[in-house]
N, CA, C and O of each residue as an XYZ file, in Angstrom:
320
protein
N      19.586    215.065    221.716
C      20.772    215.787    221.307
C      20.399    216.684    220.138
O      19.462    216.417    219.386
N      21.117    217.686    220.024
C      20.761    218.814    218.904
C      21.663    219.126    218.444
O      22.698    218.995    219.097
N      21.725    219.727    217.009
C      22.934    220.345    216.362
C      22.475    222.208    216.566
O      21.349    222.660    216.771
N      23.336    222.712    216.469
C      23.507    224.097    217.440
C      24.137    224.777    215.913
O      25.040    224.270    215.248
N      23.416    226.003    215.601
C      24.596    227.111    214.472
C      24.301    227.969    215.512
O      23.272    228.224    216.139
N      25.952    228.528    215.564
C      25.731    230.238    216.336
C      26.504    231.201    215.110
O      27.350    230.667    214.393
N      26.254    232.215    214.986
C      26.337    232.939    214.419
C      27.128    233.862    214.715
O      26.425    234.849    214.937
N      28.093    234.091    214.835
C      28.777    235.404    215.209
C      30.163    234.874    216.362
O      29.954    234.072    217.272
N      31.422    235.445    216.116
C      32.203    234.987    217.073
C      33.213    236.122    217.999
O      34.375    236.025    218.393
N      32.125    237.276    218.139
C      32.795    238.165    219.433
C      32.815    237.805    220.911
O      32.630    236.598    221.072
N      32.958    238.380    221.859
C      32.951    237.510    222.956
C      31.431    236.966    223.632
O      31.408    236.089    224.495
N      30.397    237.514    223.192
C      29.148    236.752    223.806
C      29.106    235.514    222.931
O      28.973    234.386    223.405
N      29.217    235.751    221.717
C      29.324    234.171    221.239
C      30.650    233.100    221.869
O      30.601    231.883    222.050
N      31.264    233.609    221.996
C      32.352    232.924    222.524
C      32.099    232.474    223.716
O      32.830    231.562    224.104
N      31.468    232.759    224.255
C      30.802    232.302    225.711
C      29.728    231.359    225.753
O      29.584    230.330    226.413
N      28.823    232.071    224.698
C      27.317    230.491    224.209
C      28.643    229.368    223.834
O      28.772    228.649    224.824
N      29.707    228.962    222.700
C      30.394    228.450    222.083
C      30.770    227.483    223.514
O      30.314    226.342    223.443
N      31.391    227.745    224.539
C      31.975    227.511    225.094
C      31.061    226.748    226.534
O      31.388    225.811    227.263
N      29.960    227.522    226.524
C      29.230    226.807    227.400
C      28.325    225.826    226.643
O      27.573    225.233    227.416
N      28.176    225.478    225.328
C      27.016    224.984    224.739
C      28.249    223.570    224.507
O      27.738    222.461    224.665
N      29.968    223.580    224.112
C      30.899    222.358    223.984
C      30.777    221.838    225.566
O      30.981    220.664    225.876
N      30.419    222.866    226.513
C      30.505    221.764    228.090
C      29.054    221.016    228.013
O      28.854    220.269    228.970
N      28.371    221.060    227.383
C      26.941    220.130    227.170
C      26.689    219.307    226.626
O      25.484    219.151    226.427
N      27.879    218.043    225.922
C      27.312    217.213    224.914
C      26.109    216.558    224.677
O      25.658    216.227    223.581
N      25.550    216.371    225.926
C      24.041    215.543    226.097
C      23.316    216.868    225.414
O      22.933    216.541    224.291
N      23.089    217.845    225.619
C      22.375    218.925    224.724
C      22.608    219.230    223.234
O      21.826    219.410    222.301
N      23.856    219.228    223.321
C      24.621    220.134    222.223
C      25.740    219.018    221.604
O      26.904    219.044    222.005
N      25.381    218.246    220.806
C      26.368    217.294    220.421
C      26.976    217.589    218.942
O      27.780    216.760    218.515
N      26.655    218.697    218.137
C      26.714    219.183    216.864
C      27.160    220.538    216.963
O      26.146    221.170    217.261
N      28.087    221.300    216.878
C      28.027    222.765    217.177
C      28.806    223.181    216.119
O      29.823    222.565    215.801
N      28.368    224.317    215.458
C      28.396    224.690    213.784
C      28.694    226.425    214.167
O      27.910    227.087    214.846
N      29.791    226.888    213.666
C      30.115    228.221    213.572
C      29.715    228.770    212.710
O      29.450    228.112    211.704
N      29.464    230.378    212.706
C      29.312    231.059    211.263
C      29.657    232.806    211.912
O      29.064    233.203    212.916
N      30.389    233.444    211.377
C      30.914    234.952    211.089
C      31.266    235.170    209.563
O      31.093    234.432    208.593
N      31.862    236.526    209.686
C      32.050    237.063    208.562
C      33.603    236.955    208.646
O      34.210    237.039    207.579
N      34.420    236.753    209.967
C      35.558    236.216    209.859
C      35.426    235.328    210.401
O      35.038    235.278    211.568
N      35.831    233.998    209.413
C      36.325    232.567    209.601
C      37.500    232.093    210.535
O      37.497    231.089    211.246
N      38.271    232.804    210.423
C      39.503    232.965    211.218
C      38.997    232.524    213.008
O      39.289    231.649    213.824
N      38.091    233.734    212.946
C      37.853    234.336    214.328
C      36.851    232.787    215.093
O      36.876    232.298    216.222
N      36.324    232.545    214.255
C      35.519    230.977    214.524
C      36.307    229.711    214.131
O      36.012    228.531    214.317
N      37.394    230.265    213.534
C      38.357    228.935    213.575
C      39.042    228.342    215.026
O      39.049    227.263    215.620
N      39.764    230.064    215.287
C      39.922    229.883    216.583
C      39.404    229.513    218.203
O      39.938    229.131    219.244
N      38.175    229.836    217.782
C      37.119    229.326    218.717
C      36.969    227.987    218.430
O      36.602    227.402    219.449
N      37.113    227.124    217.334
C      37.248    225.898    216.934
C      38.298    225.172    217.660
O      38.077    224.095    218.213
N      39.228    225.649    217.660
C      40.710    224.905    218.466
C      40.806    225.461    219.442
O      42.016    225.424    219.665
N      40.105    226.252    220.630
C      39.575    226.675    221.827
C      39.165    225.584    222.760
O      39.569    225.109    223.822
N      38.107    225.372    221.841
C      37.397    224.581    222.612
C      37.090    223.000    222.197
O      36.290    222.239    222.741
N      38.129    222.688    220.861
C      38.562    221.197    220.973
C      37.033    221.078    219.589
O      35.810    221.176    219.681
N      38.296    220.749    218.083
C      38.019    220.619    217.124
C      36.897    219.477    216.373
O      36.332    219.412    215.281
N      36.944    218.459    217.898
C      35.735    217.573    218.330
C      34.525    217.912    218.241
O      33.617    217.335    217.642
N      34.487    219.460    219.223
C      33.462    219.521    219.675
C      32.242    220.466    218.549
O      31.018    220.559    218.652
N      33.338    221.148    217.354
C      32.919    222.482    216.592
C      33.292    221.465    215.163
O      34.336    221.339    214.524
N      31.843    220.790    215.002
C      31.875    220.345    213.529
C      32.115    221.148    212.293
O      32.710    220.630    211.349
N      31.632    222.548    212.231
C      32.252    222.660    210.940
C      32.325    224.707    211.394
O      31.940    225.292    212.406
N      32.894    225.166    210.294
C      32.973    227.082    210.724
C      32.720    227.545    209.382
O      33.468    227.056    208.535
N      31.884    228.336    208.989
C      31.303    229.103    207.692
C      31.234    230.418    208.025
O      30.894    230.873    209.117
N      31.687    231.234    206.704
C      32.079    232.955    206.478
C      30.205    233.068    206.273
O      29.916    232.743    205.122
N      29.463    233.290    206.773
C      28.478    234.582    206.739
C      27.944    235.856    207.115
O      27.703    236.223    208.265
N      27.776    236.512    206.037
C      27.555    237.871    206.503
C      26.091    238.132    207.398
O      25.132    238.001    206.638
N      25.750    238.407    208.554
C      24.455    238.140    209.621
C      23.429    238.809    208.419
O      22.462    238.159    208.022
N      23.777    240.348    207.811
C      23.025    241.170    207.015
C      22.646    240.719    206.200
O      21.632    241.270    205.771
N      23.077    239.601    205.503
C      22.490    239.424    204.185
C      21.297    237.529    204.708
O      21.547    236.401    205.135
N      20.297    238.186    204.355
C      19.432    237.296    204.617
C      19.366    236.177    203.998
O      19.029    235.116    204.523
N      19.774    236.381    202.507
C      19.696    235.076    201.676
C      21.224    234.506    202.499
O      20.947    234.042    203.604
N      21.850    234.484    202.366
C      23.518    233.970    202.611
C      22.983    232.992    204.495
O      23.615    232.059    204.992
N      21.849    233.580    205.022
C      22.146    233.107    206.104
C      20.771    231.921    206.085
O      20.761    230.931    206.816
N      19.852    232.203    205.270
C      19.121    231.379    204.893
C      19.899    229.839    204.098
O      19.764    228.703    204.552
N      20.781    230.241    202.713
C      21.150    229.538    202.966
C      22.140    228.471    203.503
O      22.004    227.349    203.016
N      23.188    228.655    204.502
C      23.550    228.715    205.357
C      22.893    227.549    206.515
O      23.385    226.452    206.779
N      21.855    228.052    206.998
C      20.426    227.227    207.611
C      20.439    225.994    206.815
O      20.575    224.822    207.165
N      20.268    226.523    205.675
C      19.423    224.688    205.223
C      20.486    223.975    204.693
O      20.270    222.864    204.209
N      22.129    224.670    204.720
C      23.128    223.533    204.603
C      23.038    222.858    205.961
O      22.337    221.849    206.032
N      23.389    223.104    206.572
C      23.799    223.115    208.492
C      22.582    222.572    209.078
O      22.668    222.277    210.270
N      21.768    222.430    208.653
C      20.244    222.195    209.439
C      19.982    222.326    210.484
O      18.920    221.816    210.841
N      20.588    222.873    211.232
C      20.311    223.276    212.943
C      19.075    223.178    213.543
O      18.108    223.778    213.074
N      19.010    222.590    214.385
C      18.086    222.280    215.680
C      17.570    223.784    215.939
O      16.437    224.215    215.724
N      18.741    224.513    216.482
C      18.451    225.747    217.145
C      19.957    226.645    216.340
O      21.130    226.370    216.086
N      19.042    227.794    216.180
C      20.448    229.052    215.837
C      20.290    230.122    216.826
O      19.255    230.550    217.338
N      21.722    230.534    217.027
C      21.998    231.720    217.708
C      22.554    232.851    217.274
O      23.550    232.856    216.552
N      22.053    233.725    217.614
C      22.370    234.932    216.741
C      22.825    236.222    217.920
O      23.142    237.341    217.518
């Protein structure tokens, strides 16, 4: 099992989001991050508040913010 950060919540993320909560044997940790929180909140109560452990405001551009970001969240795998 792995913990999962995706990064971004327009509709291709919304689609990894959504196919990565139908995988628990893969994907048992799944961690949001945009620059609107909102927008990954809602994807949070989408797809069942179970399944989307936690949602964080980062900006993709700023490298430090997503670095650290990473080493709160410790992700297995990130998607960007």
């Amino acid at each position: 099992m792995s913990r999962v950060l995706i990064i971004g919540a327009g509709g291709v993320a919304a689609v990894t989001v959504k196919k990565c909560a139908r995988l628990p044997e893969y994907f048992d940790e799944i961690y949001l991050a945009s620059r609107t929180v909102s927008k990954c909140e809602a994807l949070q109560q989408e797809v069942g508040i179970d399944r989307v452990k936690g949602v964080f405001a980062v900006d993709a551009d700023d490298a430090k913010a997503v670095e650290a970001l990473i080493n709160e969240v410790n992700p297995d795998l990130v998607v960007n």
